[in-house]
C-alpha positions in Angstrom: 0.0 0.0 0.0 1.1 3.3 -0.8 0.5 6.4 1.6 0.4 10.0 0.8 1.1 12.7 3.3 -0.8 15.6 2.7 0.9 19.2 3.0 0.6 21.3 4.7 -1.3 19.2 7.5 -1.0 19.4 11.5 -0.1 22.5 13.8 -1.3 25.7 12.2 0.9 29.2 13.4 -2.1 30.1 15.9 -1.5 26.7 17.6 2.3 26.8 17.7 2.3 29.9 19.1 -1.0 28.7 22.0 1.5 25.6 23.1 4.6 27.8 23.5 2.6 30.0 25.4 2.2 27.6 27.9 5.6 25.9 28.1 6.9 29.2 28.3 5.1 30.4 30.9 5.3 27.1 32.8 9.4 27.4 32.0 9.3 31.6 33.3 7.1 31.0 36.6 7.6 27.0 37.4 4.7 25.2 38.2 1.6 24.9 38.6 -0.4 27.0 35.6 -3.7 27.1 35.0 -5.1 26.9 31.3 -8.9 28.1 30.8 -10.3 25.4 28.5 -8.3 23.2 26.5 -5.6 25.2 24.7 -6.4 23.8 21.4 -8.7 20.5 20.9 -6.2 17.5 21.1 -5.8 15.2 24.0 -2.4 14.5 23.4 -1.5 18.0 23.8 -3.5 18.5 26.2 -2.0 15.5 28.3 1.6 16.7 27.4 1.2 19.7 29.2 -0.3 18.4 32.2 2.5 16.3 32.9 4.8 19.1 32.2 2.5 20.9 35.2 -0.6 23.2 33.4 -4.1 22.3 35.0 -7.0 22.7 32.6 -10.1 24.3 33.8 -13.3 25.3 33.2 -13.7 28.4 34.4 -11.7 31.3 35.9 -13.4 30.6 39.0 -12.0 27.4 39.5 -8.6 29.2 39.6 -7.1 30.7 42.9 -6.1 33.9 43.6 -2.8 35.1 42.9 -2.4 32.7 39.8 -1.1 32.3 36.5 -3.7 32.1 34.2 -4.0 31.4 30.6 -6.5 32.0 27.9 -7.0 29.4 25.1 -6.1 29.8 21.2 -10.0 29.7 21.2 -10.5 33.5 22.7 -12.6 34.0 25.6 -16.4 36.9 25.5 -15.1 40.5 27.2 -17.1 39.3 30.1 -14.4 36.6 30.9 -11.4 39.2 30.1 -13.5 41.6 33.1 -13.5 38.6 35.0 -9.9 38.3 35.0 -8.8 41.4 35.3 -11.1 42.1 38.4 -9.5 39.6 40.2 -5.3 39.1 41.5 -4.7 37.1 38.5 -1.9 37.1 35.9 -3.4 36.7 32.8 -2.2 35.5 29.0 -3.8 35.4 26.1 -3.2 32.7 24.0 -6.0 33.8 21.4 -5.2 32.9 17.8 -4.7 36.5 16.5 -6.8 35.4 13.2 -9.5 34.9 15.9 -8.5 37.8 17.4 -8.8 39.6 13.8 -13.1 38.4 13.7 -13.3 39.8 17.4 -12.5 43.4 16.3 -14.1 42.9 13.2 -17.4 42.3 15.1 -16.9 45.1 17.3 -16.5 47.7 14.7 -19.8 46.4 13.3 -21.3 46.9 16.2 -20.4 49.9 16.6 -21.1 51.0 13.3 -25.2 50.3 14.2 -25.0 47.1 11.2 -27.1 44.0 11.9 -23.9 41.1 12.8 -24.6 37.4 11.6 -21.6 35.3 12.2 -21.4 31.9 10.4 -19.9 29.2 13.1 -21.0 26.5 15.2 -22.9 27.2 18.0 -21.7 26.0 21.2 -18.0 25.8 19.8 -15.4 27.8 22.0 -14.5 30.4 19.6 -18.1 31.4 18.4 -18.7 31.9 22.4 -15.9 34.2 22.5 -16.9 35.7 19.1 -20.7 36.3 20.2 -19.5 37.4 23.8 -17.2 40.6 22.0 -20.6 42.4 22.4 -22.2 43.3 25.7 -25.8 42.8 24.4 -24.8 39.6 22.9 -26.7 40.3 19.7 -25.1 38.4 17.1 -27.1 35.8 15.2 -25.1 32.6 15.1 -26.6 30.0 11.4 -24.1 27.4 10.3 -26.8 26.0 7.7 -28.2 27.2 4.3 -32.0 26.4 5.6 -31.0 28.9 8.6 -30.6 31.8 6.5 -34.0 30.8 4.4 -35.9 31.2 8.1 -34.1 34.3 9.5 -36.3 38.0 9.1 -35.1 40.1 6.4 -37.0 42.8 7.6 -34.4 44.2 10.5 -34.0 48.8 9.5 -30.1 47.6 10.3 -27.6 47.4 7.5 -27.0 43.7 7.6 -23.1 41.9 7.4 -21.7 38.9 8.4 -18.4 37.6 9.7 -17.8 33.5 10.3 -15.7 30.9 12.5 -11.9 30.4 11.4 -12.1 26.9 11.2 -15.4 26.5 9.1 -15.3 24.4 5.9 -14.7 26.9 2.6 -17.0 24.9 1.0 -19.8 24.8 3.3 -19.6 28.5 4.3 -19.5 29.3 0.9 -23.0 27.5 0.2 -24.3 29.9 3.4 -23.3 33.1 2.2 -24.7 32.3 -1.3 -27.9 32.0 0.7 -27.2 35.4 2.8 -26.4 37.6 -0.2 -29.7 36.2 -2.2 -31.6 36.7 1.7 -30.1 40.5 2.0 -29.0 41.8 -1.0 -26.2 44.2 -0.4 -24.9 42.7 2.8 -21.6 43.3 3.7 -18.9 40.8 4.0 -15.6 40.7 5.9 -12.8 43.0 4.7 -10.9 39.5 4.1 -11.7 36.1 4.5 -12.5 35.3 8.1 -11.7 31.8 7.2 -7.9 31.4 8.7 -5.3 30.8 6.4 -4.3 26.8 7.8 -8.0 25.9 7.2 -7.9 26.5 3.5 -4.9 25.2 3.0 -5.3 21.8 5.0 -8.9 21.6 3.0 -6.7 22.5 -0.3 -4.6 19.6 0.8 -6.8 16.6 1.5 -9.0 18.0 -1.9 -5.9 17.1 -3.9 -5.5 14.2 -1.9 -9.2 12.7 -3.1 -7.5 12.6 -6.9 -5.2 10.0 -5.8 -6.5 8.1 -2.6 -8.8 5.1 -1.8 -9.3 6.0 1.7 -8.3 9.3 3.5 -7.2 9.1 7.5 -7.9 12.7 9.3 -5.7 13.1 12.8 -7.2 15.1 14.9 -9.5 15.2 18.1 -13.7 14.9 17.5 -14.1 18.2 19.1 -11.8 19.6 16.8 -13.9 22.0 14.3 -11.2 22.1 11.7 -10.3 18.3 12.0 -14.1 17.7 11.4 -14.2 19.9 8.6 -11.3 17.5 6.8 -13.2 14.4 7.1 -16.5 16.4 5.4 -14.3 17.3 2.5 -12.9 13.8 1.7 -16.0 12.8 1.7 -17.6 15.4 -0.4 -15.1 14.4 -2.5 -16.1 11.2 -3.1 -13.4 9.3 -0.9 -14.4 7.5 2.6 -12.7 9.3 5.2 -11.9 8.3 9.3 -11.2 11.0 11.9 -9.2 9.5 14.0 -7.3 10.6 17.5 -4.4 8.0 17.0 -3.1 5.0 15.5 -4.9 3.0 18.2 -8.3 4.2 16.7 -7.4 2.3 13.1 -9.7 -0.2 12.2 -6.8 -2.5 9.9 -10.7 -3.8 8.0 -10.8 -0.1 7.0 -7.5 -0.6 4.9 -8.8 -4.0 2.8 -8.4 -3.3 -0.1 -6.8 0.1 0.0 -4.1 0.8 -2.3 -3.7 4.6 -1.9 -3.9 5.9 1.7 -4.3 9.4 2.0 -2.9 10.8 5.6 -3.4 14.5 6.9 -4.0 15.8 10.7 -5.8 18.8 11.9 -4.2 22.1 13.0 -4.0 20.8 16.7 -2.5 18.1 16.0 1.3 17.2 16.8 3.6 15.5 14.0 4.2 12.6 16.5 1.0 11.0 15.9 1.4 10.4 12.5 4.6 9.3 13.2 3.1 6.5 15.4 0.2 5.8 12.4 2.9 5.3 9.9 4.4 3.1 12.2 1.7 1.0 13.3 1.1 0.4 9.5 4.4 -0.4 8.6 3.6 -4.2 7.8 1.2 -3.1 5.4 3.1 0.0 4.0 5.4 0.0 0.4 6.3 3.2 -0.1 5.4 6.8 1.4 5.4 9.8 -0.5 4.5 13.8 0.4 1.4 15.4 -1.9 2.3 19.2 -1.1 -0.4 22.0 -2.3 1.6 25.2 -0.5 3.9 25.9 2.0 3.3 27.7 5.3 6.0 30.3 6.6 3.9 32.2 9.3 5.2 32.8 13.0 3.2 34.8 15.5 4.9 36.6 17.9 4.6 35.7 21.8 3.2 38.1 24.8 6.2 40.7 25.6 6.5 39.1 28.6 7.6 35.8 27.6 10.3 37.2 24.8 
């Protein structure tokens, strides 16, 4: 069997720069840290870390006074931030600054008196943050063409819309078809919300379908972007896995196979395809790279780890 490597494929700039965050921090002002929420969505991460001495939490409350505190690469609503600062904490932000980037972009909408739908996942960390930016909360969260079909069109507001990072280009592009024939005139983001790593992991696994029997997606199931690479295998026409490690393989999955495709989402560390490759080894000829772009961003740490 022969397996393709998709690239670019695991840890995205945002999520280098969330994990540094933290072992920095943990390396500056020893142990222990606390981490509000997962800092991206993948267990082995997540795991590392706590070994390494950051405890995850759900909420700033469960987080003593006089404490290190970190925000995740998700964002957090300004009512957490007042939270924070209220209280003898020290506070970092790990927020991905294209995240970062839709939070502003929703405040100046606000302010500007226009109607804000954001396209995202309700429930999903970063839409929370996104929709907590304002103080009245009043942004209109769809993620589905026949939501858009059902919303008023009668609002006196200038209407525009803004989405999650990690969304699938496809999928949001089949919503915001539906928004501009809903609200003609509607204004659209300045430039693509959708982050740069998204597209290209999607761009990726889409040349990937051209020359794989089966696609294997690395990444955790909470994980929006992993998700999002399954979805376009499959729209594709290719049967696709998510999987959080080599241990989740199903070896009936590869009968048959001749092409493997192999990619991982953006929180997802190089190791575990390292593992995957080697748990297939018996079953593996040769292994090749399928590259679409490269990927050259850094983003800067906090000033106060530098």
């Amino acid at each position: 069997m022969r397996v393709l490597l998709a690239e670019p494929r695991g840890f995205c700039a945002g999520v280098d720069r969330a994990i540094a965050i933290v072992e920095k921090t943990l390396e500056k002002f020893g142990p222990p840290i606390y981490v509000r929420h997962e800092i991206v969505h993948n267990r082995w991460v997540v795991d590392s870390l706590k070994r390494k001495g950051a405890i995850f939490v759900k909420e700033l409350s469960d987080v003593p006074d006089e404490a290190t505190v970190i925000y995740s690469a998700h964002g957090v609503s300004k009512a957490v931030e007042a939270e924070g600062s209220a209280r003898p904490l020290q506070v970092l932000d790990a927020t991905c600054p294209l995240v970062s980037k839709v939070h502003r972009e929703a405040e100046r909408l606000d302010k500007n008196g226009q109607r804000i739908i954001l396209i995202g996942h309700k429930g999903h960390p970063e839409v929370e943050g996104t929709v907590g930016q304002l103080e009245d909360g009043q942004i209109e969260v769809i993620s589905q063409v026949y939501e858009v079909e059902k919303m008023s069109s009668n609002h006196k507001q200038e209407t525009a819309f803004i989405t999650q990072t990690t969304l699938s280009v496809d999928e949001t592009a089949d919503v915001v078809d539906a928004l501009r024939k809903k609200f003609p005139g509607i204004k659209e983001p300045g430039r693509e919300d959708i982050c740069y790593a998204t597209q290209n992991r999607q761009n990726a696994v889409k040349a990937l379908v051209k020359e794989c029997d089966l696609i294997l997606v690395i990444g955790a199931p909470n994980s929006s972007n992993s998700n999002r690479l399954r979805e376009v295998a499959e729209r594709g026409g290719v049967k696709a896995h998510l999987i959080e490690s080599a241990h989740d393989v199903d070896l009936a999955w590869l009968d048959g196979v001749h092409s493997l495709g192999v990619t991982a989402g953006a929180s997802a560390p190089e190791i575990l395809i390292e593992e995957l490759l080697e748990c297939l080894s018996d079953r593996v000829e040769q292994v090749d790279v399928l590259s679409v772009s490269e990927e050259n961003l850094v983003f800067p740490l906090p000033t106060i780890l530098q």
